[in-house]
ZADO-1210 file (C-alpha; in nm, 4 decimals, padded with zeros to 6 digits):
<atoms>
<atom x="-10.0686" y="15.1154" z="05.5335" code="UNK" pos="1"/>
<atom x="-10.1199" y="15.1888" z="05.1530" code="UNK" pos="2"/>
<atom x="-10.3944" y="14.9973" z="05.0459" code="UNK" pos="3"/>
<atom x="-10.3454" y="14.8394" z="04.6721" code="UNK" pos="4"/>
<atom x="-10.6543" y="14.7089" z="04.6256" code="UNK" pos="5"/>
<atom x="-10.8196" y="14.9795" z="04.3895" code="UNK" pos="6"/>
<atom x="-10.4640" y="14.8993" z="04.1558" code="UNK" pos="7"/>
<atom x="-10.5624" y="14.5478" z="04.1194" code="UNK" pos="8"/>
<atom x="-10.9206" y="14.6609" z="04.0435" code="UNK" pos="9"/>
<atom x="-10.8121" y="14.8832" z="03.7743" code="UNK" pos="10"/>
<atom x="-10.5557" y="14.6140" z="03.6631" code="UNK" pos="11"/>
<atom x="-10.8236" y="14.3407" z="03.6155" code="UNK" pos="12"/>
<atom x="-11.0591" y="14.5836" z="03.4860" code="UNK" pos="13"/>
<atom x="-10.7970" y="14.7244" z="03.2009" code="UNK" pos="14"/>
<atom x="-10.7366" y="14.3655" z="03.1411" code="UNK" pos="15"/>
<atom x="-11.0934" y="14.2330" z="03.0763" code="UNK" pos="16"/>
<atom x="-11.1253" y="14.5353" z="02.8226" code="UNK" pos="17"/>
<atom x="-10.8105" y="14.3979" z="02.6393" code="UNK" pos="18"/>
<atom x="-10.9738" y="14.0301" z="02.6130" code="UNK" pos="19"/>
<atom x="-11.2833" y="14.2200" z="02.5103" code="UNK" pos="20"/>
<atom x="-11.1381" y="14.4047" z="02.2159" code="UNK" pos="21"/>
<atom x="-10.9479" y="14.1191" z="02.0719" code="UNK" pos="22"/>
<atom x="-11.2480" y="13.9185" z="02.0844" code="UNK" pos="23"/>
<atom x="-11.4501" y="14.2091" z="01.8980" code="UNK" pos="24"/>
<atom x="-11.1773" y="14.2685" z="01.6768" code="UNK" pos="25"/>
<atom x="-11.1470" y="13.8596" z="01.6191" code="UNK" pos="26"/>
<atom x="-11.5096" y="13.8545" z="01.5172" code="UNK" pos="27"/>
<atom x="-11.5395" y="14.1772" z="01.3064" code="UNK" pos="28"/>
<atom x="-11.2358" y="14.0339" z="01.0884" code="UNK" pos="29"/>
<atom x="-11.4327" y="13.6662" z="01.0697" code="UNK" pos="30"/>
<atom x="-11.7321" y="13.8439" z="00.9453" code="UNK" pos="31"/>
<atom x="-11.5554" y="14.0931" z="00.7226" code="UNK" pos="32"/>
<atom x="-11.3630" y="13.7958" z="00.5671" code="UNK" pos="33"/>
<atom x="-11.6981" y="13.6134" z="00.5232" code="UNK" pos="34"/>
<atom x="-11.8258" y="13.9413" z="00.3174" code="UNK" pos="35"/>
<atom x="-11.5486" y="13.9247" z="00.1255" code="UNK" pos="36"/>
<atom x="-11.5849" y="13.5922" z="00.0290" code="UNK" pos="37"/>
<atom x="-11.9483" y="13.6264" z="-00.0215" code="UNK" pos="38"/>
<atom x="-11.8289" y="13.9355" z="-00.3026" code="UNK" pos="39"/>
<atom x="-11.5961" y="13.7335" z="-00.4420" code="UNK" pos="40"/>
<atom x="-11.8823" y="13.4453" z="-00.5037" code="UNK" pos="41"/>
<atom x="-12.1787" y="13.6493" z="-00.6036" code="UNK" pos="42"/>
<atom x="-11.9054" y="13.8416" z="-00.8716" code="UNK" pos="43"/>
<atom x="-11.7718" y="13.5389" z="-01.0225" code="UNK" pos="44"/>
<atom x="-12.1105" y="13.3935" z="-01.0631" code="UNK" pos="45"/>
<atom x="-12.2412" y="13.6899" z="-01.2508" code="UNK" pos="46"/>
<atom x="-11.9263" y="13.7123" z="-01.4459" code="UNK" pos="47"/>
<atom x="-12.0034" y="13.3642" z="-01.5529" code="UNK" pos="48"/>
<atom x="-12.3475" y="13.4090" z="-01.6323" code="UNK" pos="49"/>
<atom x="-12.2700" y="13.7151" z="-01.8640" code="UNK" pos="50"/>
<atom x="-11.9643" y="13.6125" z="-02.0771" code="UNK" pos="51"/>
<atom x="-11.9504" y="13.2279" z="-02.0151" code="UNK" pos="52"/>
<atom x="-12.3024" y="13.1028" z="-01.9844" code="UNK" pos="53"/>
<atom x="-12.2016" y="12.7954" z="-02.1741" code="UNK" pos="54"/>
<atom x="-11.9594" y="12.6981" z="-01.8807" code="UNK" pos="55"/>
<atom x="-12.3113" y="12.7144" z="-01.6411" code="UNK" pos="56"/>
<atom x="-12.5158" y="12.3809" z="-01.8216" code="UNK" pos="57"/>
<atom x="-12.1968" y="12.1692" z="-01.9109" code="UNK" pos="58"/>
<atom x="-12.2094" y="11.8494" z="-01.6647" code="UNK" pos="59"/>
<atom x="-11.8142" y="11.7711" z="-01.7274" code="UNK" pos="60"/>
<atom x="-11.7613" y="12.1389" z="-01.5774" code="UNK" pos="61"/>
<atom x="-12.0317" y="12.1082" z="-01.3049" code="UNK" pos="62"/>
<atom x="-11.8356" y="11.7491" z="-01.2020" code="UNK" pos="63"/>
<atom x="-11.5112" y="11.9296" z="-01.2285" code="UNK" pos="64"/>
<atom x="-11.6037" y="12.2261" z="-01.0233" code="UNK" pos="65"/>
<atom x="-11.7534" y="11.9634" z="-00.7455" code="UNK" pos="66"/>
<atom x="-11.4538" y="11.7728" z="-00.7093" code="UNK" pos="67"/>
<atom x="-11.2002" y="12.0903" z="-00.6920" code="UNK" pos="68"/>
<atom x="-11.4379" y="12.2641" z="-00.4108" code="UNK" pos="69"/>
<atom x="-11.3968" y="11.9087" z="-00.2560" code="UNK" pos="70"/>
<atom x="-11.0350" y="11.8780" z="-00.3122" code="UNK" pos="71"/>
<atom x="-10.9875" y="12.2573" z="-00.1878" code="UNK" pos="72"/>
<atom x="-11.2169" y="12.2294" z="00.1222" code="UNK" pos="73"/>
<atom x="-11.0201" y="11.9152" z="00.2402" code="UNK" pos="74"/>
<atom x="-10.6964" y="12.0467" z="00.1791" code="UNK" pos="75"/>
<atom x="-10.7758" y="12.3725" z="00.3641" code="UNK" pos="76"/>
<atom x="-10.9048" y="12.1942" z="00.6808" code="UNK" pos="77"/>
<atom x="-10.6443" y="11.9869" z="00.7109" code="UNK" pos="78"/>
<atom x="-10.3409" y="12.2444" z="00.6300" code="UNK" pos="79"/>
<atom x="-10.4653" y="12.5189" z="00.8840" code="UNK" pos="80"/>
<atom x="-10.1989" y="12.4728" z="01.1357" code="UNK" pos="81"/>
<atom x="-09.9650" y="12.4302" z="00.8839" code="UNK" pos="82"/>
<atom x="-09.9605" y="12.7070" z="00.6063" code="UNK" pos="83"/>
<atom x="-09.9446" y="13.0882" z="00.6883" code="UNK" pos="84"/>
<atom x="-10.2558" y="13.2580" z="00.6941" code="UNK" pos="85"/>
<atom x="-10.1763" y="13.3974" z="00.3460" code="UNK" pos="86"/>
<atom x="-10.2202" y="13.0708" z="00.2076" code="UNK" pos="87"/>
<atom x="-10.5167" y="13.0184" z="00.4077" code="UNK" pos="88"/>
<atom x="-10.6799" y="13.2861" z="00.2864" code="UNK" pos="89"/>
<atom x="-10.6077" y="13.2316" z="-00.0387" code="UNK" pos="90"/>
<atom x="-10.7589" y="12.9192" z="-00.0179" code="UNK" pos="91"/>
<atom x="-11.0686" y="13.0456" z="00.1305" code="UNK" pos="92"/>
<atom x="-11.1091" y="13.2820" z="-00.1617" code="UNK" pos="93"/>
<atom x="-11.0474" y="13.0190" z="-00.3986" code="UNK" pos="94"/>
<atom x="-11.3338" y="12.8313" z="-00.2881" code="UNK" pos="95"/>
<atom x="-11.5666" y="13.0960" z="-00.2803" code="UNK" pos="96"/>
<atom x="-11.4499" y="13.1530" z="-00.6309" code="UNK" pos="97"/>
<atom x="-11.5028" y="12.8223" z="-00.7479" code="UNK" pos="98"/>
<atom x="-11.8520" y="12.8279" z="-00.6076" code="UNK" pos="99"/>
<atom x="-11.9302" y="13.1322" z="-00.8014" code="UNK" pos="100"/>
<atom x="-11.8986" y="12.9765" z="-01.1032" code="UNK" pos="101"/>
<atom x="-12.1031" y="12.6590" z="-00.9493" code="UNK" pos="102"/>
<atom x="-12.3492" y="12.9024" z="-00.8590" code="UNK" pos="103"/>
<atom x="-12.3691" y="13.0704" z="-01.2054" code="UNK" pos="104"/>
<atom x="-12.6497" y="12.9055" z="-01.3632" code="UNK" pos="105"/>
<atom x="-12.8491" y="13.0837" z="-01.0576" code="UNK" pos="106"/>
<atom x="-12.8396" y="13.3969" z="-01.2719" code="UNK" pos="107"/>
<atom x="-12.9118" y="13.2108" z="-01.5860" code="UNK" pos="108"/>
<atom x="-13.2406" y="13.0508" z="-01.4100" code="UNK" pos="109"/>
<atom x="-13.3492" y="13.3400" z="-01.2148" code="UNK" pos="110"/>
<atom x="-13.4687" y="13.7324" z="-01.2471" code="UNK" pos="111"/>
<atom x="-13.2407" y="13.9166" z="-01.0667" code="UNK" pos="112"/>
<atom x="-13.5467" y="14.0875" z="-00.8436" code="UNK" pos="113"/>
<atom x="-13.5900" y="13.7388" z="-00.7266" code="UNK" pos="114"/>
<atom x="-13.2338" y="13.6707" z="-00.6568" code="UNK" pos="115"/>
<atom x="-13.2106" y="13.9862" z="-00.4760" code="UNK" pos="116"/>
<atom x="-13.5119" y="13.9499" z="-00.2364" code="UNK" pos="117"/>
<atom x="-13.3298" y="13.5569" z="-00.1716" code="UNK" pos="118"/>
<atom x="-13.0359" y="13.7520" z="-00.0147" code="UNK" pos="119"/>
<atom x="-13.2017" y="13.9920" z="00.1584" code="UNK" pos="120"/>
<atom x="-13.4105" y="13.7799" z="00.3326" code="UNK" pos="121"/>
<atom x="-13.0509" y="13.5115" z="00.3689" code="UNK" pos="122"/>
<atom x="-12.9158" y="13.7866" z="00.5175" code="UNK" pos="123"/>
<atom x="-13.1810" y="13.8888" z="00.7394" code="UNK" pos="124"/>
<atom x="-13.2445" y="13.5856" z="00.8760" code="UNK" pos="125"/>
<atom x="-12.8922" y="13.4841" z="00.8615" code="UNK" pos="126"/>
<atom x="-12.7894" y="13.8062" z="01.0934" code="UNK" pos="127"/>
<atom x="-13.0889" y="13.7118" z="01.3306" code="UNK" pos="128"/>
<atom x="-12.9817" y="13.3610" z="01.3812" code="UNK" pos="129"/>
<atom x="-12.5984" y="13.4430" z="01.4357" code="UNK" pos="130"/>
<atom x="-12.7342" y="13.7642" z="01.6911" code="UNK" pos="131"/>
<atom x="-12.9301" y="13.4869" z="01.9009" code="UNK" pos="132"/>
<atom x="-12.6141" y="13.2588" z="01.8806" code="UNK" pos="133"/>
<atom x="-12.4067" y="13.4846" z="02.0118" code="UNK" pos="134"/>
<atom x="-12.6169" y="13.6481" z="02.2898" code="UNK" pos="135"/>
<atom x="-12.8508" y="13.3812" z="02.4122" code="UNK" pos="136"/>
<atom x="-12.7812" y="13.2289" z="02.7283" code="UNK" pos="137"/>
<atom x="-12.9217" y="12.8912" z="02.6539" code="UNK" pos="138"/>
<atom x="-12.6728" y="12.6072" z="02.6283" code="UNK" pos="139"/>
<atom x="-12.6543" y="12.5603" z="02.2311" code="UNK" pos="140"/>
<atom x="-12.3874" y="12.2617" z="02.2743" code="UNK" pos="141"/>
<atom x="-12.6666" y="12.0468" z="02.2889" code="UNK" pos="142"/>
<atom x="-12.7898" y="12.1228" z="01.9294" code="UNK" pos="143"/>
<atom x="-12.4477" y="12.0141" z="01.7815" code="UNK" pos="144"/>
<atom x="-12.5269" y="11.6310" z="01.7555" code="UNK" pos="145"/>
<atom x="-12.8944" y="11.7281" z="01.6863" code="UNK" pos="146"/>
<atom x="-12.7978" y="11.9151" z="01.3952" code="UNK" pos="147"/>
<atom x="-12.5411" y="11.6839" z="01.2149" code="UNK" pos="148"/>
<atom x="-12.8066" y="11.4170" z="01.2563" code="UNK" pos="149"/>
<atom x="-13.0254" y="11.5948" z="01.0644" code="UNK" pos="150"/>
<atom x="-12.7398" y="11.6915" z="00.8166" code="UNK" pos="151"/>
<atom x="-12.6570" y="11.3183" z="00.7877" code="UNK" pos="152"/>
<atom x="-13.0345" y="11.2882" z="00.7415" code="UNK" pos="153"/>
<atom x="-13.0428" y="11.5457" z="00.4658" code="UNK" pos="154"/>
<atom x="-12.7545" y="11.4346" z="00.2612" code="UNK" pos="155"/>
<atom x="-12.9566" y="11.0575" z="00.2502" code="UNK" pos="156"/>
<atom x="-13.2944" y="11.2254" z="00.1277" code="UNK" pos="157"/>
<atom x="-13.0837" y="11.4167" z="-00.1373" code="UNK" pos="158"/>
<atom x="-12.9056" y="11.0851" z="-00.2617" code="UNK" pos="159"/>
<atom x="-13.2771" y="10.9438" z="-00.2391" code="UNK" pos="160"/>
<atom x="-13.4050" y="11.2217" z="-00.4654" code="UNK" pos="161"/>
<atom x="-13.2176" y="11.1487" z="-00.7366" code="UNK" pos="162"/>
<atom x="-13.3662" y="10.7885" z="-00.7591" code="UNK" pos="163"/>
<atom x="-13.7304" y="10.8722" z="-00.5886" code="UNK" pos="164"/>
<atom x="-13.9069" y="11.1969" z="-00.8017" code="UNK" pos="165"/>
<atom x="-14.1311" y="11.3153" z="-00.6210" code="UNK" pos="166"/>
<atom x="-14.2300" y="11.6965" z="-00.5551" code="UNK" pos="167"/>
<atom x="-14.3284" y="11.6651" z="-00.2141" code="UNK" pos="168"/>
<atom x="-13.9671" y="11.5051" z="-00.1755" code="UNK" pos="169"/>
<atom x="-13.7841" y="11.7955" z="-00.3455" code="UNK" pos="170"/>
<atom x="-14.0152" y="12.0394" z="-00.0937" code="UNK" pos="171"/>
<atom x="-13.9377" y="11.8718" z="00.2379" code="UNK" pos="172"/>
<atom x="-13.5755" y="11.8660" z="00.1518" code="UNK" pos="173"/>
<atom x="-13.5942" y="12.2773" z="00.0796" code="UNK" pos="174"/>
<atom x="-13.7402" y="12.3222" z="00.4191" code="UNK" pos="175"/>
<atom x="-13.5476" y="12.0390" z="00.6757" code="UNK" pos="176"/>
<atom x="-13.2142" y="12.1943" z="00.4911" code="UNK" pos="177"/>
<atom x="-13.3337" y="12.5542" z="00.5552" code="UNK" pos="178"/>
<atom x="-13.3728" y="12.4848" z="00.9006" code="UNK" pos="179"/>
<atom x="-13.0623" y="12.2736" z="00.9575" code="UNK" pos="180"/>
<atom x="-12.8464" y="12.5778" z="00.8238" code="UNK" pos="181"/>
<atom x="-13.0362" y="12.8309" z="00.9881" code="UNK" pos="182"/>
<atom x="-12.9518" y="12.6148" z="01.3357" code="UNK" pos="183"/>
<atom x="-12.5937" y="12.5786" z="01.2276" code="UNK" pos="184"/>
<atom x="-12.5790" y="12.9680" z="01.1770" code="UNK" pos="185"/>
<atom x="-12.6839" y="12.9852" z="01.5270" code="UNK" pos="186"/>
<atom x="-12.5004" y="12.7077" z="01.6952" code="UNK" pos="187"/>
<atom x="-12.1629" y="12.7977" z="01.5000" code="UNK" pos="188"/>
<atom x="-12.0906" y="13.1278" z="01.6735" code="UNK" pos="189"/>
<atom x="-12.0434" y="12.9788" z="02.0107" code="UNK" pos="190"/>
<atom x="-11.8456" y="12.7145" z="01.9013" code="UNK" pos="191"/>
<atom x="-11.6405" y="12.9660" z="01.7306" code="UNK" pos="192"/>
<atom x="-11.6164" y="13.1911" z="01.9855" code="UNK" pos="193"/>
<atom x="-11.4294" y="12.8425" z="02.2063" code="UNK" pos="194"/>
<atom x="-11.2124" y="12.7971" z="01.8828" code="UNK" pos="195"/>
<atom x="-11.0870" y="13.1648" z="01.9751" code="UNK" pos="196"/>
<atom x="-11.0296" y="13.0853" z="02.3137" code="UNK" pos="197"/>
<atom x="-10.7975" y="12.8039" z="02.2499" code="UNK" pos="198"/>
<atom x="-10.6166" y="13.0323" z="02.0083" code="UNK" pos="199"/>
<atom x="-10.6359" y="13.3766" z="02.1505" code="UNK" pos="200"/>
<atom x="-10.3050" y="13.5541" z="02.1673" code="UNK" pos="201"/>
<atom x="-10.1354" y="13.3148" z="01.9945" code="UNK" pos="202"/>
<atom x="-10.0234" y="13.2888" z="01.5784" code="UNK" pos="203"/>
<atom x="-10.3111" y="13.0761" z="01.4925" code="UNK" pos="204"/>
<atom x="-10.5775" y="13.3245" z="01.5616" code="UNK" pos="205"/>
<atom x="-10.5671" y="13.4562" z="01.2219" code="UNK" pos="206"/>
<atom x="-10.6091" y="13.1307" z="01.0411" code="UNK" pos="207"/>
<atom x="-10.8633" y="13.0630" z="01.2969" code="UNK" pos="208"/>
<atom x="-11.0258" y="13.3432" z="01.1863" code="UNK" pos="209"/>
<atom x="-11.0335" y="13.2324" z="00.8601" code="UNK" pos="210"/>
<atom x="-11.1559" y="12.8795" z="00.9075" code="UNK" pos="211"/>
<atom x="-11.4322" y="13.0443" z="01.1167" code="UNK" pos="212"/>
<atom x="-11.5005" y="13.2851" z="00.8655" code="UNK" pos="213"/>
<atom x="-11.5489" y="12.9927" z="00.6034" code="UNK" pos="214"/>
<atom x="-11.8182" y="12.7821" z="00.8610" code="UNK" pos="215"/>
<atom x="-11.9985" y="13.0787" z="00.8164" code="UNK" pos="216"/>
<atom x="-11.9627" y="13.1490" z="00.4678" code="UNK" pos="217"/>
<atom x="-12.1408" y="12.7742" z="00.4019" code="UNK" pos="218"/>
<atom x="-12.4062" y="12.8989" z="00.6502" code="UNK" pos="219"/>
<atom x="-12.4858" y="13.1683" z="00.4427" code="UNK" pos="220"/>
<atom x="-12.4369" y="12.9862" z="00.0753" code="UNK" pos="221"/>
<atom x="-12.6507" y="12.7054" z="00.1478" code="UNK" pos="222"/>
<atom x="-12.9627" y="12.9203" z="00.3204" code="UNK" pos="223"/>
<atom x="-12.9673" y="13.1216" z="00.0019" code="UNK" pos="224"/>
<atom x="-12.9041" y="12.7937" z="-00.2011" code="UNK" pos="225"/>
<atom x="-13.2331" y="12.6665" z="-00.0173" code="UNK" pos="226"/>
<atom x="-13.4593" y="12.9840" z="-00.0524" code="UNK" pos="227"/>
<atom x="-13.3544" y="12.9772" z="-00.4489" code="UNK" pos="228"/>
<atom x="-13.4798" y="12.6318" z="-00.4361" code="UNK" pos="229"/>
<atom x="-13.7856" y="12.7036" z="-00.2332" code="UNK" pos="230"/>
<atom x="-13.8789" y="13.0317" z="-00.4966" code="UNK" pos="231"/>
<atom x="-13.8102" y="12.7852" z="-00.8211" code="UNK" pos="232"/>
<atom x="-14.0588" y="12.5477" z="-00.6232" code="UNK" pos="233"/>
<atom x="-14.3161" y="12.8380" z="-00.5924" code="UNK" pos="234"/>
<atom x="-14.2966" y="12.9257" z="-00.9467" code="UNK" pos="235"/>
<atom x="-14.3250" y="12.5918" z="-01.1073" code="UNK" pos="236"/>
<atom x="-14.6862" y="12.6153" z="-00.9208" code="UNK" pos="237"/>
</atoms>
């Protein structure tokens, strides 16, 4: 009797390759679209800073520019099913271009040796954090409500700090919202990875993608945004 077995072995086997490679090729375009937004960013804030420094210091702009990422951010989260992933992406890259400009005065403030060693070591420790994310075999579901309660807790000290100046303040801030973005940048790429799941196969994978793509792009803006802060710190001593 002709035994099938070894057919079904090479069946599953083919398929779990398939799953494998659209999972790879799921997270190469989330971190390729994350570069690109990260381009986009760092070349609109340089931009900026050379031919529209002006644009940098002025609060009405700085208030505009907070309200349209605002605007843009909720629109984009709550459209994703919705819109094609054209208009997703554009989106996306709208954001990171209106944080660009938000992040111009960065240039104005800082040498640019000093703004270069803050991204390499954002992207260093960035890349380390997602790595362990994505290949550790601890549970990281349990960090989610750890880390928005420390979120929640650093959005209150932040509010505070405008009222309550104090140095050690601004410093503690720095550090609890380095370390609640570098556990994000960890945690996110398994919770990711289940947003693919749900989608795999299907037409919202792309704008899945994207959405993903844009957790991570935060992950990465607001590590550097805290390292800038942390080097300014340094400085002023």
């Amino acid at each position: 009797m002709y035994n099938d077995s070894h057919f079904y072995d090479s069946f599953d086997a083919q398929q779990t390759d398939t799953r494998m490679a659209a999972r790879r090729a799921y997270f190469t375009q989330t971190y390729g679209l994350m570069a690109a937004a990260l381009a986009v960013t760092f070349a609109a804030a340089l931009i900026v800073a050379r031919f529209f420094p002006q644009i940098a210091f002025s609060t009405p702009v700085v208030i505009g520019l907070c309200v349209a990422e605002l605007v843009v951010v909720i629109a984009f989260s709550r459209s994703l099913t919705r819109v094609s992933s054209g208009t997703a992406l554009g989106m996306f890259l709208l954001y990171a271009c209106l944080t660009g400009v938000s992040l111009s005065s960065v240039f104005l403030l800082f040498d640019v040796s000093g703004i270069f060693l803050c991204f390499l070591a954002t992207a260093a420790s960035f890349g380390a954090m997602a790595l362990y994310g994505m290949r550790s075999r601890k549970n990281l579901a349990a960090w989610g409500g750890t880390l928005f309660g420390a979120l929640i807790g650093l959005l209150v000290l932040m509010v505070a700090s405008f009222f309550l100046r104090f140095p050690m303040l601004d410093l503690f801030i720095c550090v609890l919202g380095l370390l609640v973005f570098l556990g994000l940048t960890a945690y996110d790429p398994r919770k990711l990875s289940m947003m693919y799941d749900q989608a795999a196969g299907t037409e919202l994978a792309d704008r899945y993608s994207i959405y993903a793509a844009l957790q991570l792009y935060l992950d990465f803006i607001n590590i550097f945004l805290y390292l800038i802060r942390l080097l300014g710190y340094a400085n002023r001593d």
